[in-house]
SELUM-880073 format. One line per 5 residues: their letters; for each residue x, y, z of N, C-alpha, C, CB. Coordinates in steps of 0.001 Angstrom, whole numbers. Glycine has a CB too. Layout:
N
A = X/Y/Z/X/Y/Z/X/Y/Z/X/Y/Z  ...
! end
This chain:
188
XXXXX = -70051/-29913/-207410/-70848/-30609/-208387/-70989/-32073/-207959/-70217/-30493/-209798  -72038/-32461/-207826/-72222/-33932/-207706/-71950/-35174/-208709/-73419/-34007/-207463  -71059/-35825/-207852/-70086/-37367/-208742/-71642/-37785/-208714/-68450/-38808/-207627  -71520/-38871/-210023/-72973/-39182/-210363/-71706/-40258/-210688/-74328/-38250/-211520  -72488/-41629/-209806/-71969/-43163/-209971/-72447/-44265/-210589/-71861/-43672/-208970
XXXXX = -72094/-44999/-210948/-73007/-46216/-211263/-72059/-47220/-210400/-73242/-46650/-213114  -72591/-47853/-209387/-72214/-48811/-208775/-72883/-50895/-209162/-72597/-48073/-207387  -71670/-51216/-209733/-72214/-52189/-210174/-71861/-53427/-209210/-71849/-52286/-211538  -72461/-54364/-208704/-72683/-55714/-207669/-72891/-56699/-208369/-73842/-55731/-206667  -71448/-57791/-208176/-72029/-58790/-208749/-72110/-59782/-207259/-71117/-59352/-210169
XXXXX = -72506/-61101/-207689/-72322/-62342/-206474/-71716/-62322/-205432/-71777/-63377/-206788  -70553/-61708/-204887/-69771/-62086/-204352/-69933/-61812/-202589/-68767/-61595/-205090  -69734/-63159/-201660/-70269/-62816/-200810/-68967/-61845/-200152/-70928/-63995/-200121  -68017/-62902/-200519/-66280/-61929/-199868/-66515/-60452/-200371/-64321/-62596/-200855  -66414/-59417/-199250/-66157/-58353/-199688/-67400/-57421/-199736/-65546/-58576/-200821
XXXXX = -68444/-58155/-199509/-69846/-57756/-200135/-69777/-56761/-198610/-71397/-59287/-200487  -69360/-57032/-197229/-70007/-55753/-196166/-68970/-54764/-196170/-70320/-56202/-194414  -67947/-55359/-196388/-66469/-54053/-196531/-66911/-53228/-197779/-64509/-54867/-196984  -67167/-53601/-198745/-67440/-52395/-200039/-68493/-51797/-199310/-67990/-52943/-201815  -69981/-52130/-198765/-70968/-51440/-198346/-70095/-50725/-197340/-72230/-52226/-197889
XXXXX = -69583/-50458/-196166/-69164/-49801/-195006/-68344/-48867/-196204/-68280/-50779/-193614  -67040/-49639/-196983/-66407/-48338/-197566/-66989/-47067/-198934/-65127/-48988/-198067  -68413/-47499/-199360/-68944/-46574/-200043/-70022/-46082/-198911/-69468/-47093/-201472  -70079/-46483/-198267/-71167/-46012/-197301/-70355/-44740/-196608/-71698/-47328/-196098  -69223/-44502/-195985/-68607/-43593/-195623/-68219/-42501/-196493/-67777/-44061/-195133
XXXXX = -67751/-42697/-197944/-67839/-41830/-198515/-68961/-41085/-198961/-67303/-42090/-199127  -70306/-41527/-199040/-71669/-40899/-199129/-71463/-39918/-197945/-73039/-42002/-198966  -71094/-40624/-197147/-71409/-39824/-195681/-70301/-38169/-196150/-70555/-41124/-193776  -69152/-37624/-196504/-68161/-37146/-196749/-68359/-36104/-198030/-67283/-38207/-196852  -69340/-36827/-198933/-69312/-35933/-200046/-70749/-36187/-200965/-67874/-36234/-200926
XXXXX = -70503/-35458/-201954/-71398/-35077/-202408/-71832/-36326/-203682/-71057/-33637/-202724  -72315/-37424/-203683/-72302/-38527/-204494/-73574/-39176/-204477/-71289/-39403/-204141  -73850/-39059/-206104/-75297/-39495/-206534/-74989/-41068/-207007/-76012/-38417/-207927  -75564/-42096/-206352/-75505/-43589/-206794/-76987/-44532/-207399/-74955/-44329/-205395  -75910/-44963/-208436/-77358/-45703/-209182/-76472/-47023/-209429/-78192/-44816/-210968
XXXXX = -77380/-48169/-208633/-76945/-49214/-208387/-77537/-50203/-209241/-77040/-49405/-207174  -76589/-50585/-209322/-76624/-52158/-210462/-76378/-53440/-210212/-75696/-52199/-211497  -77225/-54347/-210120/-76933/-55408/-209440/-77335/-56642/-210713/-77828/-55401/-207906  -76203/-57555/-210655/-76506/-58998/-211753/-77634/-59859/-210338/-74326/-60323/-212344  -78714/-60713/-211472/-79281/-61182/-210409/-78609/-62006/-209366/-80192/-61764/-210824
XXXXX = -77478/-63013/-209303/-77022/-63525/-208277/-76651/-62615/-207115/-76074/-64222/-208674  -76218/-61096/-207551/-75717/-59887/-206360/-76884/-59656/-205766/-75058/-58342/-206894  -78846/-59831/-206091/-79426/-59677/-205482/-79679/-60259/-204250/-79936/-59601/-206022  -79587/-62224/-204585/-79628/-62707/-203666/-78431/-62992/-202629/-80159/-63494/-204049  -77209/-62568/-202819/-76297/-62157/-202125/-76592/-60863/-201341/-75283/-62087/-202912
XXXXX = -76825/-59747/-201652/-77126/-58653/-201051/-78219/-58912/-199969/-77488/-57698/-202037  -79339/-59646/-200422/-80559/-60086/-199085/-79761/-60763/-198480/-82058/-61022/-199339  -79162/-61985/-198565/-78411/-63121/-197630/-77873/-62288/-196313/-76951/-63934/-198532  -77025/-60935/-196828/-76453/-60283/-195777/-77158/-59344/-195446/-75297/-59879/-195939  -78184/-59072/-195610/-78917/-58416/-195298/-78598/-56604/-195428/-79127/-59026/-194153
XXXXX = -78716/-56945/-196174/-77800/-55555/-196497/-79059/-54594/-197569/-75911/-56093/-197635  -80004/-55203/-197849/-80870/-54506/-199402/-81614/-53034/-198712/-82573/-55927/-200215  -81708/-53031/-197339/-82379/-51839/-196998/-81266/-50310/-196919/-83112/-52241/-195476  -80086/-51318/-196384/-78655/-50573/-196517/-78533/-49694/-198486/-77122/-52258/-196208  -78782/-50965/-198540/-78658/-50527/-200548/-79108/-49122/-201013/-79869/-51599/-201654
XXXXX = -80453/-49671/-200458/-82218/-48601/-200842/-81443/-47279/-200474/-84164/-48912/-199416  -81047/-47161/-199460/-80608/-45459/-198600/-79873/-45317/-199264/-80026/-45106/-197059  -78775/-46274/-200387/-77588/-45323/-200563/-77501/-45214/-202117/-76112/-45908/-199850  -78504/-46081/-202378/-78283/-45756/-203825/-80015/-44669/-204363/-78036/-47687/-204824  -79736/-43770/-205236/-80638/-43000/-205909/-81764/-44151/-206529/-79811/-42055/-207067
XXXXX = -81287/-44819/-207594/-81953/-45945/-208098/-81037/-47683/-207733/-82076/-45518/-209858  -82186/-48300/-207935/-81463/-49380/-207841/-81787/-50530/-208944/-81633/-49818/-206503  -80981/-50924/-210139/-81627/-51058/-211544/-81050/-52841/-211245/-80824/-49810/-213220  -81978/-54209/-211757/-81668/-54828/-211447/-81518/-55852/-212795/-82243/-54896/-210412  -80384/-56486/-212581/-80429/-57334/-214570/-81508/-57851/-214775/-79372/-58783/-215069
XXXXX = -81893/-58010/-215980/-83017/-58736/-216539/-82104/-59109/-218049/-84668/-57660/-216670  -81449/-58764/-218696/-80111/-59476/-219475/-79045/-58182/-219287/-80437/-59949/-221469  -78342/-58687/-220591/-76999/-58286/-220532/-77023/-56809/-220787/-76113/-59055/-221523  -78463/-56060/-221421/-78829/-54833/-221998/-79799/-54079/-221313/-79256/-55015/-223228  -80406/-55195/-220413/-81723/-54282/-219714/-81972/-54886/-218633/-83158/-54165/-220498
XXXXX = -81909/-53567/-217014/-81967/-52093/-218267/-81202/-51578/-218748/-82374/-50959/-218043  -81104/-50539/-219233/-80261/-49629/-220416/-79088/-49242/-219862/-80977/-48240/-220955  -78476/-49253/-219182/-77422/-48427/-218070/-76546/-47877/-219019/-76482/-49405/-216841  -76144/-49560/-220072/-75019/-49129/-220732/-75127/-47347/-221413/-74837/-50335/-221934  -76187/-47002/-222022/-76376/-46029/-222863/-75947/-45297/-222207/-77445/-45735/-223372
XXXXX = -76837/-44552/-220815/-76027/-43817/-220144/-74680/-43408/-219713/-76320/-43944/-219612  -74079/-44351/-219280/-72627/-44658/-219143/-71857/-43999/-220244/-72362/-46183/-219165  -72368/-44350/-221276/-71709/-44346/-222873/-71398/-42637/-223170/-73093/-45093/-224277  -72586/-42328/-222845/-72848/-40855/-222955/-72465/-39776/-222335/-73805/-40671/-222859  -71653/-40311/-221412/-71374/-39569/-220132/-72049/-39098/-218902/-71031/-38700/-220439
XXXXX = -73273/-39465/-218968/-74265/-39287/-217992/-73878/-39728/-216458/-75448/-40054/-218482  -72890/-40326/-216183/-72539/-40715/-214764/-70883/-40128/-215323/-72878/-42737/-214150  -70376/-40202/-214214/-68514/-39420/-214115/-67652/-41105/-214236/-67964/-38246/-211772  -67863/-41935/-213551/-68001/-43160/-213259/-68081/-44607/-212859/-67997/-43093/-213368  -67910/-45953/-213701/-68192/-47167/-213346/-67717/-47520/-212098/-67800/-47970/-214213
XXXXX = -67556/-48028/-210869/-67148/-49077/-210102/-68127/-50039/-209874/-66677/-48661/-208963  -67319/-51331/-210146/-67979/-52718/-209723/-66974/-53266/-208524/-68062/-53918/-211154  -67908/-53124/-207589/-67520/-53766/-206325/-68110/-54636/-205463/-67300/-53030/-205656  -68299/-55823/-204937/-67120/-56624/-205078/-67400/-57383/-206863/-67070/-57918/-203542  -66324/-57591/-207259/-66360/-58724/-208440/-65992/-59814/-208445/-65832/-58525/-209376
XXXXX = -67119/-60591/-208991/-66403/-62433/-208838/-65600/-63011/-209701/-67410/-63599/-208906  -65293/-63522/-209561/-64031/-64017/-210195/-64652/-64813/-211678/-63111/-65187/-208989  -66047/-64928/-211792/-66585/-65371/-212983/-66653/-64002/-213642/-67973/-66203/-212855  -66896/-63173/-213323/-67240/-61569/-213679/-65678/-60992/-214651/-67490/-60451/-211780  -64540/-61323/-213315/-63604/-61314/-213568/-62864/-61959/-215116/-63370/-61697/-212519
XXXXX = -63164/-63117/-215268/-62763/-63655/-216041/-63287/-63362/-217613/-62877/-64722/-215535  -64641/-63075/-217358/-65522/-62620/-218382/-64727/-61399/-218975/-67024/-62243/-217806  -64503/-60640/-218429/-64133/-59074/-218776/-62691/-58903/-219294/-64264/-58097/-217415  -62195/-60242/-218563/-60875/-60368/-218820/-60442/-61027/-220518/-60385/-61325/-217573  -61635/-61844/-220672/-61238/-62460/-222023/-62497/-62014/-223310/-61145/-64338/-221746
XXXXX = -63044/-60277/-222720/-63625/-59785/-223743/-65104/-60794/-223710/-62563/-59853/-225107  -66235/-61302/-222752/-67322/-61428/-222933/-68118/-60450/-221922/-67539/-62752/-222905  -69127/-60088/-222966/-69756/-59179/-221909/-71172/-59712/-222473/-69377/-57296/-221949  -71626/-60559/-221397/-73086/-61295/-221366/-74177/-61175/-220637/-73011/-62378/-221173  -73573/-60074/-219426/-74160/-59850/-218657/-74259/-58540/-217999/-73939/-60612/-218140
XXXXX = -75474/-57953/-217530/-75397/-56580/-217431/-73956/-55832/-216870/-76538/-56261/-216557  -73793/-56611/-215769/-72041/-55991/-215140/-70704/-56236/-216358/-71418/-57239/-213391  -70515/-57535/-217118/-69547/-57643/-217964/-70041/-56263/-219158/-69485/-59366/-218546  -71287/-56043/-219985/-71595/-55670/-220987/-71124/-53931/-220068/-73239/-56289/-221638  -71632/-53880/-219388/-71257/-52138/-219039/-69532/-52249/-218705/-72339/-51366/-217247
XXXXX = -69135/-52913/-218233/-67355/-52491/-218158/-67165/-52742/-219752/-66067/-53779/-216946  -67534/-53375/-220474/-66953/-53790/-221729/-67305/-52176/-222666/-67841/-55473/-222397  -68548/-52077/-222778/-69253/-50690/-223167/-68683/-49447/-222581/-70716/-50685/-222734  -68206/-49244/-221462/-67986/-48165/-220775/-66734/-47920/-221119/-68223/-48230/-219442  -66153/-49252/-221040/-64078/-49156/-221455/-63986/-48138/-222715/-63123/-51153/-222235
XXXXX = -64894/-48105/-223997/-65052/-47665/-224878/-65060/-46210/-224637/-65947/-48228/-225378  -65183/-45150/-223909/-65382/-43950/-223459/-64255/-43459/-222835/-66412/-43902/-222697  -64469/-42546/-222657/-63398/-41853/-221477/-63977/-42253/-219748/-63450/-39766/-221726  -65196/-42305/-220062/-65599/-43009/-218620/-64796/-43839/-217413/-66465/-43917/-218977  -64203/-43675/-216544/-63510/-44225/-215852/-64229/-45659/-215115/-63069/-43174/-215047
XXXXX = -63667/-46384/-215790/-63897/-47742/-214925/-62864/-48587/-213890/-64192/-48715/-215923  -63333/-48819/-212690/-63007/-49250/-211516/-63103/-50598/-211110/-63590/-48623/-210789  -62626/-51378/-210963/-62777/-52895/-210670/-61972/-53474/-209709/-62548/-53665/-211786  -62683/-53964/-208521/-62673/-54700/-207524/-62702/-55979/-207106/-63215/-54408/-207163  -61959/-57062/-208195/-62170/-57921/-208092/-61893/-58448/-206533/-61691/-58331/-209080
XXXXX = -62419/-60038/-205938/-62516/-60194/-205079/-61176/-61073/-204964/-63724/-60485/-204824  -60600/-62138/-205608/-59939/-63451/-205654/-58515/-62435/-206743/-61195/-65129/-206573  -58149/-61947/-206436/-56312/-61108/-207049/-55386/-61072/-206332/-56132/-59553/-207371  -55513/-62051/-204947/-53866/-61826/-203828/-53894/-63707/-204197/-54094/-61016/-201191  -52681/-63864/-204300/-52124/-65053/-204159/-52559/-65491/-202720/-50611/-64990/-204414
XXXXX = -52070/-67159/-202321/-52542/-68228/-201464/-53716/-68007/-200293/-51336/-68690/-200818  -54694/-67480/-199585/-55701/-67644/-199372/-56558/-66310/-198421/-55553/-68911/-198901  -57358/-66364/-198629/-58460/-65341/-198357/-59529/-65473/-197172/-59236/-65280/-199565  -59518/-64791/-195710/-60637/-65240/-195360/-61983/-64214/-195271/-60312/-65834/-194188  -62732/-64386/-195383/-64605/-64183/-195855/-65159/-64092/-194429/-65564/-65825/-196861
XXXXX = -66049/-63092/-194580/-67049/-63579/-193427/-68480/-63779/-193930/-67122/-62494/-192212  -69308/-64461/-193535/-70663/-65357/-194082/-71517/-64373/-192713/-70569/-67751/-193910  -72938/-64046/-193600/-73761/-63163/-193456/-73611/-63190/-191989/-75067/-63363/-194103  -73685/-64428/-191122/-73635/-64957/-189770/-73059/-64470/-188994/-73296/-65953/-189614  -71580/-64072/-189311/-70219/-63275/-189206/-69108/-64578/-188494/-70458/-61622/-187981
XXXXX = -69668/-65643/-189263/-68722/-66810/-189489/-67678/-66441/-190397/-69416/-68034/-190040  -66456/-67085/-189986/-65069/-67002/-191009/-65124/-68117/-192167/-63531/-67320/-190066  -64539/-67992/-192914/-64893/-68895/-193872/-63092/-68157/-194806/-66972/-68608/-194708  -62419/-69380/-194631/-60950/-69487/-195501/-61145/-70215/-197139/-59742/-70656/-194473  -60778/-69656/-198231/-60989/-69937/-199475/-59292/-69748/-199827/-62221/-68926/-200246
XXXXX = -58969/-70748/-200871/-58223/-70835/-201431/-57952/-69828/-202762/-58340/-71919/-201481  -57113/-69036/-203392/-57243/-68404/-204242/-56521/-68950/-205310/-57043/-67312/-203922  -57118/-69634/-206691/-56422/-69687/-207416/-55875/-69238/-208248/-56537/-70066/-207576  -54923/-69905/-208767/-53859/-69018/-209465/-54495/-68341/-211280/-52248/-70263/-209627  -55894/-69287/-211730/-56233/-68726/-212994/-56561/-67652/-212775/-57112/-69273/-213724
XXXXX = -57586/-67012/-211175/-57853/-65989/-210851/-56912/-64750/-211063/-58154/-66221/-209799  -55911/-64928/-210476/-54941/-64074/-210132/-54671/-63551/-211516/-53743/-64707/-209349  -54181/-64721/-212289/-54017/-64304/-213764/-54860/-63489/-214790/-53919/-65331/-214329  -56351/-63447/-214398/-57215/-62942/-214850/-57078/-61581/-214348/-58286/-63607/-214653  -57102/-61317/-213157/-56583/-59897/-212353/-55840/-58913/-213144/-55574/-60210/-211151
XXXXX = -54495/-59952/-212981/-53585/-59294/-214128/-53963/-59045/-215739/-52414/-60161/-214185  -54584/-59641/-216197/-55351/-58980/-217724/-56257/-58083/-217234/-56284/-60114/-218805  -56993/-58228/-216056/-57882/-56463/-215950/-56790/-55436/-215965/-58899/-56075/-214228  -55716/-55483/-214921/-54928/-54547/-214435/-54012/-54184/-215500/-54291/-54960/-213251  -53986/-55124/-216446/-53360/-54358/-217783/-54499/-53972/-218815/-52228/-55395/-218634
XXXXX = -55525/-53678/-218594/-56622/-52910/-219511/-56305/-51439/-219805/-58069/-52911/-218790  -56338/-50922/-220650/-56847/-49591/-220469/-57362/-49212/-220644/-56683/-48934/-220559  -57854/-48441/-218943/-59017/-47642/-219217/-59715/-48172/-218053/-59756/-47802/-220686  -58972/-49290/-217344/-59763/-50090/-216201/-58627/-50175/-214973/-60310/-51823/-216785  -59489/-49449/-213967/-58122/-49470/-212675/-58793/-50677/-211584/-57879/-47454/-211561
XXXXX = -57689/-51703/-211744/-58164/-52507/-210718/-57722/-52111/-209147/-57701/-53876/-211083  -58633/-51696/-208210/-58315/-51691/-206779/-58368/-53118/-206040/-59297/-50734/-206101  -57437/-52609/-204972/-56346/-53962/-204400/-58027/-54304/-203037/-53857/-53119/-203269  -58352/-53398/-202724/-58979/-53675/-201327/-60381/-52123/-201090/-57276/-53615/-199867  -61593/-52378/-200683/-62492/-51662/-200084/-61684/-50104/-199606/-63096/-52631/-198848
XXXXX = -60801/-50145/-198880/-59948/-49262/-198575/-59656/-48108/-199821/-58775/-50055/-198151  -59533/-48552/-200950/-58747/-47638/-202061/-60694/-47141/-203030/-57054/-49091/-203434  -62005/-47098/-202512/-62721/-47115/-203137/-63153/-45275/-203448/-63567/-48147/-202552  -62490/-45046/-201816/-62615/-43217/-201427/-61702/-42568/-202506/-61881/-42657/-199601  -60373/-42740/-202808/-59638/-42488/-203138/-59889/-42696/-204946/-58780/-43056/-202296
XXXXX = -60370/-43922/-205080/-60735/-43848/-206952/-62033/-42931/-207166/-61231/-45672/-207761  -62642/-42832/-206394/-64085/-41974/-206521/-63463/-40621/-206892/-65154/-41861/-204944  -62300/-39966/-205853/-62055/-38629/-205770/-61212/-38870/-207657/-60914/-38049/-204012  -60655/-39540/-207922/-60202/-39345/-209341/-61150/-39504/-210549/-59163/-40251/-209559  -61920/-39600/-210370/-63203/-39238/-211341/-63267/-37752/-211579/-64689/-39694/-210666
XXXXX = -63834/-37910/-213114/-63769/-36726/-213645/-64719/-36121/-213044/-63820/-36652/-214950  -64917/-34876/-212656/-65951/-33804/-212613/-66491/-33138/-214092/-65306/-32651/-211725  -67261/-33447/-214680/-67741/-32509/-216181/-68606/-31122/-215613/-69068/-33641/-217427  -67758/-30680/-216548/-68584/-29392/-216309/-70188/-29080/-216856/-67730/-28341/-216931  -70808/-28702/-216599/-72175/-28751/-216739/-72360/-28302/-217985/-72923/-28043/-215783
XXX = -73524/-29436/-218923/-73602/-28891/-220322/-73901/-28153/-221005/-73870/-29194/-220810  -73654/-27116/-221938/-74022/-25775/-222042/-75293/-26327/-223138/-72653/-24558/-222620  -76124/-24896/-223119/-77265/-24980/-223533/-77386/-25312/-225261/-77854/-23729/-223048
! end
C-alpha cells in the first residue's frame, strides 16, 4: 500500500541537500506518494540550491503557502488522508513557533493541526546539537554557525511533545517513514 506523505520545507539552507538526497533514496526503495509543502522563504531557499526541478520529480504535488490555511493541507492531514507529517529541514524560527504553541504559518499551523490526530508528526529541526554546526551554501562553500542555546531548548519542548518525534539527522528520515501507519483501505 502506498505511504502517502506530506513533506513540509521550511527556510533552512543547513540541511536543505542532505534531507533532499535522504528522501530522495527512500522514493527510490519504496513505495511513497509525496505532496510537498513549502513556507514561502523554503521556496526561495529551494531555487538558491537549485534543487526545485529535484522537488518537481519527487513530489506528486507541490502546494506552496499563501497563509497559514491556504492551501488547505491542514484538512487533509486532519482526516487522515496522508499516513504522515515530516518537516524537514526546520528553522529554528519554525522551531520555536511550534514549540511555544503558534501556528501562523502553513508549516507551524499543520504540525499544530496534525498533533491533534493520530497522524504521526516528524520534525527535523536544523539548530538541536549544542556548540556549532557546519552548512554547506548552494556553492558547496562551508559555512560554521554557532548554535544557540534558546534553540536547543526549544528542541527539547518539541522532543517532549506528544505526538511529535523529533529526528537527530537526514539519516533517521528512512527509518521514521517505515513507522508510519499503513491504513487499511476504506471500506465502502
Amino acid at each position: 500500500m502506498t505511504l502517502k506523505l506530506v513533506w513540509g520545507i521550511t527556510g533552512s539552507g543547513d540541511l536543505m541537500p542532505e534531507t533532499f538526497a535522504a528522501l530522495s533514496a527512500v522514493l527510490e526503495k519504496g513505495d511513497v506518494q509525496v505532496t510537498a509543502v513549502l513556507s514561502q522563504a523554503a521556496v526561495k531557499v529551494v531555487r538558491w540550491y537549485k534543487l526545485w526541478e529535484q522537488l518537481e520529480a519527487m513530489a506528486k504535488d507541490v502546494l506552496i503557502e499563501e497563509d497559514a490555511n491556504t492551501p488547505f493541507i491542514v484538512g487533509r492531514l486532519q482526516t487522515g488522508r496522508f499516513d504522515c507529517l515530516l518537516v524537514a529541514p526546520l528553522t529554528a524560527n519554525s522551531a520555536a513557533k511550534i514549540a511555544h504553541g503558534v501556528a501562523d504559518t502553513i508549516i507551524t499551523n499543520s504540525v499544530a493541526q496534525t498533533n491533534k490526530t493520530d497522524v504521526p508528526v516528524f520534525l527535523l529541526p536544523v539548530d538541536q546539537h549544542p556548540g556549532t554546526t557546519v552548512t554547506t551554501l548552494p556553492g558547496g562553500e562551508k559555512l560554521e554557525l554557532a548554535i544557540r542555546p534558546v534553540d536547543i531548548e526549544n528542541c527539547a519542548k518539541l522532543a517532549a511533545m506528544d505526538g511529535v518525534i523529533v529526528l537527530s539527522g537526514p539519516d533517521e528520515i528512512e527509518g521514521a517513514l517505515a513507522r508510519c501507519s499503513r491504513r487499511p483501505p476504506e471500506q465502502p
